[in-house]
N, C-alpha and C positions, 0 to 999 in steps of 0.2 A: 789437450792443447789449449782448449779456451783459459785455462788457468793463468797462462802467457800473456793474453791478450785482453785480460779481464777492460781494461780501458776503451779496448773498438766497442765491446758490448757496451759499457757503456755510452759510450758519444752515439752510439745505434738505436738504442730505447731509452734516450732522456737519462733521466738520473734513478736508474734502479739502484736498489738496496743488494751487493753484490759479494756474495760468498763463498768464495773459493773452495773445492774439496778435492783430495789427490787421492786416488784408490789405488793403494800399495799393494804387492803380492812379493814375494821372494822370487828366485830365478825359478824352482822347483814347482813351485804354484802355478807359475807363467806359462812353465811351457806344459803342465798336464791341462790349464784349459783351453791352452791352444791347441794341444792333439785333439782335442773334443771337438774341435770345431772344422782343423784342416783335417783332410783324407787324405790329399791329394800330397806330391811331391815337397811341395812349398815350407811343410811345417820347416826345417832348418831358418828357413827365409825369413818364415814372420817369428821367431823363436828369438832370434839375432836380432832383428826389428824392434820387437816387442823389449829387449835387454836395452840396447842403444838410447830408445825413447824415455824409457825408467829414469835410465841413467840422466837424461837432457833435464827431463824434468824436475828430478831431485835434487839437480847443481841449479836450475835456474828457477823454479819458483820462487814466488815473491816469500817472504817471512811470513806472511799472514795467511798463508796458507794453511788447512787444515789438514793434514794426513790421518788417514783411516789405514790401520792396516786389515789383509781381508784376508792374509792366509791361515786355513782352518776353523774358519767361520761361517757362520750360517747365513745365507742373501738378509735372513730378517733379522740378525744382531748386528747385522753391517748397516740397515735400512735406519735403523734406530737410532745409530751412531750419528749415521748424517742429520735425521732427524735434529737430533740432542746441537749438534754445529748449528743449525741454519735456523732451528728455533719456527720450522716449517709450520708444526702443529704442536697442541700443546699434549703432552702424553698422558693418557689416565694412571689413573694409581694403580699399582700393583697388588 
């Protein structure tokens, strides 16, 4: 959601250097790592939640936003990517 509000953080910590990222998944993706995570009754809840929110986000981020997508990917080719966006560190050679 801070993606939305990239603006409060800024007027909050001065004038950061400020780089939006949206971590994409399909519906399919979404809800196998929400089952991973509910046990309980709820998974339909946050399943439906988790769809809704996607949805909000993807009609309203700003354009300069960067989308990652993550479904079928490894946490460390997704780390990279952001990496590669935000210019975090600089990558050694391969």
């Amino acid at each position: 959601m801070a993606i939305l509000d990239a603006d409060l953080v800024v007027r909050a910590m001065g004038a950061p250097r400020v780089i939006s990222v949206l971590l994409t998944a399909d519906d399919d993706t979404a809800r196998k790592r929400l089952s991973g995570r509910e046990v309980g009754s709820q998974l339909e809840a946050h399943v439906a939640r988790s769809k809704k929110m996607a949805l909000h986000l993807d009609a309203k981020a700003p354009a300069g936003v960067h989308r990652i997508h993550t479904d079928g990917r490894a946490a460390v080719d997704i780390a990279r990517d952001i990496i590669d966006v935000t210019g975090w560190v600089e990558r050694a050679s391969v």
